[in-house]
C-alpha positions in Angstrom: -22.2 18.9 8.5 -20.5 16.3 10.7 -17.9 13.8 10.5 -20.6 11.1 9.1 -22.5 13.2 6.7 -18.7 14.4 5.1 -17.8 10.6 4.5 -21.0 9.9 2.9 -20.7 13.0 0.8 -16.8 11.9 -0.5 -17.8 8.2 -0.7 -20.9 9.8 -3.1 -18.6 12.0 -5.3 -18.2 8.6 -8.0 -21.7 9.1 -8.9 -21.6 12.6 -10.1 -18.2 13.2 -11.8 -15.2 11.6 -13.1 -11.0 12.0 -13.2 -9.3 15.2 -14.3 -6.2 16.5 -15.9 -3.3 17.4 -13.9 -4.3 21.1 -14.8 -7.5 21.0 -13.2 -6.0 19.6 -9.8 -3.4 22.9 -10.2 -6.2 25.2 -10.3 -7.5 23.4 -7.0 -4.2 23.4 -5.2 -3.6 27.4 -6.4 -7.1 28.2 -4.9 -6.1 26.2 -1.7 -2.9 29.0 -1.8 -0.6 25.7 -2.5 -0.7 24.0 0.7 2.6 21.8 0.0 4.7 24.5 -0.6 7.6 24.5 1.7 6.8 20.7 2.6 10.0 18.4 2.0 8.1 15.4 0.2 8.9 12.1 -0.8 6.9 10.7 -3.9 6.4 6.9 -4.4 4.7 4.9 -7.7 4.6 1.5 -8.3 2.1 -1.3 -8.6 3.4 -3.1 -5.4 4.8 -2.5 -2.2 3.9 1.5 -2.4 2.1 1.6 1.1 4.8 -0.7 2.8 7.9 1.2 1.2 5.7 4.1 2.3 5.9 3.2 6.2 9.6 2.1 6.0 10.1 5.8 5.3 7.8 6.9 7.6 9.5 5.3 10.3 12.4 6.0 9.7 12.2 9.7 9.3 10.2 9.5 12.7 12.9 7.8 14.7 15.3 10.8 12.9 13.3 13.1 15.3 11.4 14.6 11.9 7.4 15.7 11.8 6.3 13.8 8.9 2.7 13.4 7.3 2.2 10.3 5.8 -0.6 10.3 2.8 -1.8 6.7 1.6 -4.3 4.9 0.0 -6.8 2.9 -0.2 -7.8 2.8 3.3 -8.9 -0.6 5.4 -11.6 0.6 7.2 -11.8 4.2 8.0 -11.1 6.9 5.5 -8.9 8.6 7.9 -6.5 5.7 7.8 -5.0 7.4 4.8 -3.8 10.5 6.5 -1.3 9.8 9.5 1.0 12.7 11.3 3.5 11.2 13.5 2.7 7.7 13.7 -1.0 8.3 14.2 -4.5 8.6 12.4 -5.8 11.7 12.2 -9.2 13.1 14.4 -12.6 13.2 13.1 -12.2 16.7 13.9 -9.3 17.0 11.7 -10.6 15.2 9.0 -13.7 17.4 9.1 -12.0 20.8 9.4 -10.0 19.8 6.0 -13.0 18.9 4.2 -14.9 22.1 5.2 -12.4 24.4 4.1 -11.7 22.4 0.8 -15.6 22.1 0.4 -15.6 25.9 0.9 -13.0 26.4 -2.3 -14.8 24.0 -4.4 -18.5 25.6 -4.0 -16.9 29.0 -5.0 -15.0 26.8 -8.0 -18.1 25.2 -9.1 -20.4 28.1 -9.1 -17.8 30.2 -11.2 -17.9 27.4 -13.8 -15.5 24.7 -12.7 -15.5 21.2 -12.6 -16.3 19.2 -8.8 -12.7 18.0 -7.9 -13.1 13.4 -8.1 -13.1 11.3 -5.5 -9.3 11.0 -5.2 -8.6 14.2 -6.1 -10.6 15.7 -3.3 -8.8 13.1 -0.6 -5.3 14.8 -1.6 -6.5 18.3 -1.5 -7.6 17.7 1.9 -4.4 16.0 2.8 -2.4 18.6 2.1 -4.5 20.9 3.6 -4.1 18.8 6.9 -0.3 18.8 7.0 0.0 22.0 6.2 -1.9 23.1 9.2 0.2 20.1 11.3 3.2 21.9 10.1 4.9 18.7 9.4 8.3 19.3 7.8 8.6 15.8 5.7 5.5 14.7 3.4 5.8 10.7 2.3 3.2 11.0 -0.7 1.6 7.5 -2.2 0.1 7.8 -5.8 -3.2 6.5 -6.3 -3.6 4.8 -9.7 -0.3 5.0 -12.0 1.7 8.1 -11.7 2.1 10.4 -15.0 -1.9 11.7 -14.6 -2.4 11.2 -10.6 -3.4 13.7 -8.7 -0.5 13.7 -6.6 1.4 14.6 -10.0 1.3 18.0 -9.1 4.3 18.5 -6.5 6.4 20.0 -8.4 9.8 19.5 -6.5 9.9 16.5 -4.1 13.1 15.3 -2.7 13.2 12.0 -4.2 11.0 9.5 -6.7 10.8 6.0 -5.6 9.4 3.5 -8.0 8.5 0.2 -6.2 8.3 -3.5 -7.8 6.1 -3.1 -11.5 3.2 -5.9 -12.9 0.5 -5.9 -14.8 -2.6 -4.7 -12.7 -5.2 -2.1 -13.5 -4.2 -2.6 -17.7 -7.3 -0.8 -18.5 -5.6 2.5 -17.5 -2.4 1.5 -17.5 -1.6 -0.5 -21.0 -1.3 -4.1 -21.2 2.7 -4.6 -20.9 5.2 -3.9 -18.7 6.8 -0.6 -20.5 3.5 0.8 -21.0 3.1 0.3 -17.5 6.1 1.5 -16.6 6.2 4.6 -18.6 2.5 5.5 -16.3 4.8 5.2 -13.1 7.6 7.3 -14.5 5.7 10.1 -15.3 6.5 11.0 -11.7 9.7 11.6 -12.1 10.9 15.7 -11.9 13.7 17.1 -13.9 17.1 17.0 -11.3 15.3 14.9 -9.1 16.9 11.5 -7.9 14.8 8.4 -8.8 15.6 5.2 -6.8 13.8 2.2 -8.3 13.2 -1.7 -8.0 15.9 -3.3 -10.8 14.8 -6.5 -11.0 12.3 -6.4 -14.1 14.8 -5.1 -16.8 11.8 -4.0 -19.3 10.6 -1.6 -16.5 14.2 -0.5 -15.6 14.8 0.4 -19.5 12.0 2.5 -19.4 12.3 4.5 -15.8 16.3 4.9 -16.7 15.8 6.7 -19.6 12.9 8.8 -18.4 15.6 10.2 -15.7 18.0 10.2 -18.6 15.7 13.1 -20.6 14.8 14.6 -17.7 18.8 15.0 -16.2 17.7 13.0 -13.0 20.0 11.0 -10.9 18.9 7.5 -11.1 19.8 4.7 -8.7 19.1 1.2 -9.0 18.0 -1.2 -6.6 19.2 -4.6 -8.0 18.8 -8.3 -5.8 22.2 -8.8 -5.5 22.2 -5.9 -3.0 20.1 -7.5 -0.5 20.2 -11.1 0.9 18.5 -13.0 3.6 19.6 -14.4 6.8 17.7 -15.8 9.1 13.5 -15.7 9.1 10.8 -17.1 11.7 7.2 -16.3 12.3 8.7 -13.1 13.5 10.0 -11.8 11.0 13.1 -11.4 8.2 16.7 -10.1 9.5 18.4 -9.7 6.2 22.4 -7.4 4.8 22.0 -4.7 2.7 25.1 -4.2 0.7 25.0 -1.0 -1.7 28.4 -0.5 -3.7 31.0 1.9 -1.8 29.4 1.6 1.2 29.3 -0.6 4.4 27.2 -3.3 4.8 24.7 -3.1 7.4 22.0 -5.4 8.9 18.6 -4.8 8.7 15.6 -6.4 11.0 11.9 -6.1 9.3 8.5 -7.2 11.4 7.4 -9.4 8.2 8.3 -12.6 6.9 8.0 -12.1 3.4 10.9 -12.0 1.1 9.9 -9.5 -0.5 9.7 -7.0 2.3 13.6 -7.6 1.9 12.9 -5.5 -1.4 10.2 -2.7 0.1 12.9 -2.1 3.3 16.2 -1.6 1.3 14.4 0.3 -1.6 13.2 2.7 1.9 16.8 2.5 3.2 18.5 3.3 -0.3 16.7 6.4 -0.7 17.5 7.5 2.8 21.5 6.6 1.9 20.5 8.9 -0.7 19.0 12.0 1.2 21.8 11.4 3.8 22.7 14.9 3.4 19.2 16.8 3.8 17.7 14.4 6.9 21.0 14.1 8.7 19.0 10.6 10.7 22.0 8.4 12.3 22.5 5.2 11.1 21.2 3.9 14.1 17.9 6.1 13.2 17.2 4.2 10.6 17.9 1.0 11.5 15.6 1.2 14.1 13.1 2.7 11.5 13.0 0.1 9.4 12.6 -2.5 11.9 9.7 -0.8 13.9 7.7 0.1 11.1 4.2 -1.0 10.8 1.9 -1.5 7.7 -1.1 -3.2 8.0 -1.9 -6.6 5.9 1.1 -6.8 4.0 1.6 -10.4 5.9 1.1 -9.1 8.8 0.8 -11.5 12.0 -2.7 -10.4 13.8 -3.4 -13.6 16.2 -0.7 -16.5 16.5 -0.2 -18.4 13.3 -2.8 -16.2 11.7 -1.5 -13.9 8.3 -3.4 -11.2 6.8 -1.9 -10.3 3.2 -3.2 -8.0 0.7 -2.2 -9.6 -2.6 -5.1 -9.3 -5.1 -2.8 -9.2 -8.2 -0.8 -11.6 -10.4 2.5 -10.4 -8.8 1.3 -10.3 -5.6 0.1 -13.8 -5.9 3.5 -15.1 -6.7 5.0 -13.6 -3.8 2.3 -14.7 -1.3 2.8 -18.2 -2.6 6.3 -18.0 -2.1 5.8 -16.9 1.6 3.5 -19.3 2.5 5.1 -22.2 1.0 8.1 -22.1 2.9 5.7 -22.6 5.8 3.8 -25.4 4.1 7.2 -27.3 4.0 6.6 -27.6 7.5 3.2 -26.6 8.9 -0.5 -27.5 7.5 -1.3 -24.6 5.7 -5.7 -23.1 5.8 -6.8 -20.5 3.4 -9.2 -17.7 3.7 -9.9 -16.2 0.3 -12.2 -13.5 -1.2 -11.1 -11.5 -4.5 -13.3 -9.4 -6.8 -15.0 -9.2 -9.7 -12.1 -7.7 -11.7 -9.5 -9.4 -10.7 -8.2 -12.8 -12.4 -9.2 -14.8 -9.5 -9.5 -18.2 -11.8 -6.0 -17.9 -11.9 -5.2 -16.5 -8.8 -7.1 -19.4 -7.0 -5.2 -22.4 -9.5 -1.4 -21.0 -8.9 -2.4 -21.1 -4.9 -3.8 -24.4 -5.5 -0.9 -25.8 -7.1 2.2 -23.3 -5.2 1.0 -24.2 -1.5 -1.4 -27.8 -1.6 -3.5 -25.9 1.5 -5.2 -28.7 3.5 -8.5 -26.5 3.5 -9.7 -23.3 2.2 -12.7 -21.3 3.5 -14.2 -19.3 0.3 -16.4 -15.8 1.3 -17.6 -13.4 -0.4 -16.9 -9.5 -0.4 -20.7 -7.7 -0.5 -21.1 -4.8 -3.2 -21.2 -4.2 -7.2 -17.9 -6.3 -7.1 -19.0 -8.9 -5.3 -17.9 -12.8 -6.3 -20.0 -15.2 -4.7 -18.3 -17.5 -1.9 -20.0 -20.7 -3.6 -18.5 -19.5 -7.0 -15.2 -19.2 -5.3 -14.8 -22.3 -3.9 -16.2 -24.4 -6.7 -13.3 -22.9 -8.2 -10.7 -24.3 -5.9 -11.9 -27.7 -6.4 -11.8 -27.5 -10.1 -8.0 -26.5 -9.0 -7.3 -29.9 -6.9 -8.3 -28.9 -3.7 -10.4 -31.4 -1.7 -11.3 -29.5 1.8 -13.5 -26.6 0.5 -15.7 -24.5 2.2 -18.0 -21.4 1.4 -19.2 -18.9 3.5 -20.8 -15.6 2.5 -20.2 -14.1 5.8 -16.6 -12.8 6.2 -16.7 -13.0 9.8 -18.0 -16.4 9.8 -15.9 -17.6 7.3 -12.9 -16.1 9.5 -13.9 -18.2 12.7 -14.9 -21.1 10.8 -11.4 -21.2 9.4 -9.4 -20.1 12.9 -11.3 -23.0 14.4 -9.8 -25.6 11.4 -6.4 -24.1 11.6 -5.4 -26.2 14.9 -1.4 -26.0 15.4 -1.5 -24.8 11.7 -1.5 -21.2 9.9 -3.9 -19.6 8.5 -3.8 -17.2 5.7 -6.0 -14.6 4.2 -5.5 -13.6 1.2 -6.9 -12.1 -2.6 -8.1 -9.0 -1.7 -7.8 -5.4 0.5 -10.9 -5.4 1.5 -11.4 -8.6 2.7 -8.4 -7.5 4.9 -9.8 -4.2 6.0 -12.9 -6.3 7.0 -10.9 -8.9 8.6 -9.1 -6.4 10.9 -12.1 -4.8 11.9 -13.6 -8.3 12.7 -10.7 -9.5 14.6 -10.3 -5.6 16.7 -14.1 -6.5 17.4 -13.0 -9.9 18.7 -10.6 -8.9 20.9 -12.6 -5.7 22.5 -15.6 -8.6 23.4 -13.0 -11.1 25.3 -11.8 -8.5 27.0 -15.0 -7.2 28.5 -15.6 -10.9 29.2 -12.6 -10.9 31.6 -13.8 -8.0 33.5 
């Protein structure tokens, strides 16, 4: 089998079985001979700003001199995107060797009588497998959906829980409030194990404080009075963090959303925390935090031209924020595709009504989720706005709207995979003007 033939096989496995229990991913792991063992690993949850606290730590532990495997998801455009060693994506060749010997431990499983591992599932089996044979010494683990029944549930003794920023998003398996919600993402945390967390929704707080509280787990709370802004440009935030019995220090993030401010310091805290097992400088992570890197969580990719991943309520709200500070100043275009289950009705009025864009470009992301472009943008003039365009073609719509922008911005926004197609458009792009230089 070869690299090709493995994707299609794991982008397949959907069809032909369904989630398991924690107890049935143990099995799979003990079969495997426990692949993490030994690995010091950081475990985040959260509904937002898991990937980007994810690469804060990342980066940080890298410019501490530390081997670190980093295991996120979903991925933008290639499925290897969600296992990176040392700053970098791993092979073809690597990602094939994992999935042949975990494909090797599940025929044996399934012929005795067991169940075929799910499409998640099978992505963290192989992860593991991967750092374990990159011998990296810190693993910075993302959940996938929730936290109490993910797969990556099973590490039984990571250094430290992080529980990022918590909304209402996947309420189907989550619960429709916040502290059913936020019970789900506190099922991560391990008896004795420190929990740092995002304070500022004090329903969610309740909840993940007294989970560490049964459990007998440190618990340290990041509030909003710990963090506050200083100066901000198209190139980023440069903000003090100011934690209680220590020295304040100032912080430089590549993003110029506020609420990176939130993503860097909840990073840093837990560092301030682990001080004594990583034994990084202060200038380590300082330098960390300002070189890290996650893709389309407002990320600058051509001059005036943002890429941001919101596709929830929450995430909404803080790209409106963003951009409306902008607006205050610059003509503000919008690029926007969301999905079928997503409120996009109301995620298309409150960007109607938070930013006044002078033109949006509707498009349409192709598959069983698929929202028409037409549909999209009849929406946004329903919501006020009088420039509206649809175009079914991503790539179209993108140069149709980087064409309008002029001395303007232009965002895209209201889903990940409108981004991961937007990135691979615009790495396209650039690969064809620089042949046409040569």
């Amino acid at each position: 089998m070869n690299y090709e033939e493995a994707v299609s096989y794991i982008d397949n496995i959907p069809k032909f079985t369904t989630k398991h229990p924690l107890e049935h991913t143990r099995m799979l792991m003990e079969r495997l001979g426990n692949p993490s063992t030994g690995r010091k690993i950081i475990h985040v949850a959260g509904t937002n700003g898991k990937g980007s606290v994810c690469s804060y730590l990342d980066s940080m532990l890298r410019c501490g001199g530390k081997s670190v495997g980093l295991f996120t998801s979903p991925h933008l455009i290639r499925i290897n995107e969600r296992y990176i060693i040392n700053g970098q994506n791993i092979s073809d060749e690597a990602f094939l060797s994992a999935f042949e010997k975990v494909m090797e431990m599940v025929r044996r499983f399934v012929r005795e009588g067991g169940d075929h591992p799910s499409y998640f599932e099978l992505l963290f089996l192989m992860g593991m497998v991967i750092f374990d044979e990159a011998d990296v010494e810190y693993i910075v683990l993302e959940t996938g959906l929730g936290g109490r029944l993910d797969a990556t549930n099973v590490v039984p003794h990571p250094l430290a829980c992080i529980i990022t920023s918590i909304s209402r998003d996947h309420t189907e398996y989550l619960g429709e409030t916040i502290p059913e919600i936020a019970g789900e993402k506190a099922g991560i945390i391990k008896p004795g194990v420190p929990v740092i967390y995002d304070g500022h929704c004090r329903e969610a707080s309740e909840v993940i404080r007294s989970r560490a509280e049964e459990l007998g787990s440190p618990a340290y709370e990041l509030l909003p009075s710990m963090y506050r802004r200083e100066t901000v440009s198209q190139e980023g935030i440069t903000f003090t963090f100011d934690c209680q019995g220590a020295e304040p220090v100032t912080l430089q993030i590549p993003y110029i959303a506020d609420y990176q401010m939130m993503n860097a310091s909840l990073a840093y805290f837990t560092m301030q925390c682990l001080r004594e097992i990583h034994g990084i400088s202060e200038e380590g992570l300082t330098q960390g935090i300002a070189k890290a890197h996650w893709p389309c969580r407002m990320e600058t990719v051509l001059p005036g031209v943002i890429i941001d991943g919101a596709h929830n309520e929450d995430g909404i709200e803080q790209f409106i924020r963003t951009a409306a500070h902008f607006a205050r100043e610059r003509e503000i275009t919008i690029l926007f595709s969301a999905v079928c289950d997503k409120k996009y009705e109301e995620m298309i009025r409150k960007i109607s009504e938070g930013i006044r864009p002078a033109r949006v470009v509707a498009t349409q992301i192709e598959g069983s989720r698929e929202v028409p472009a037409e549909e999209l943008a009849e929406d946004f003039r329903k919501a006020g706005c009088r420039e509206v365009y649809a175009q079914a073609d991503p790539a179209q719509a993108f140069e149709q709207a980087y064409a309008m922008k002029g001395d303007g911005m232009l965002f895209c926004v209201g889903s990940l995979y409108l981004a991961g197609e937007l990135k691979d458009h615009i790495s396209k792009r650039a690969k064809e003007e620089k042949n046409a230089q040569l």
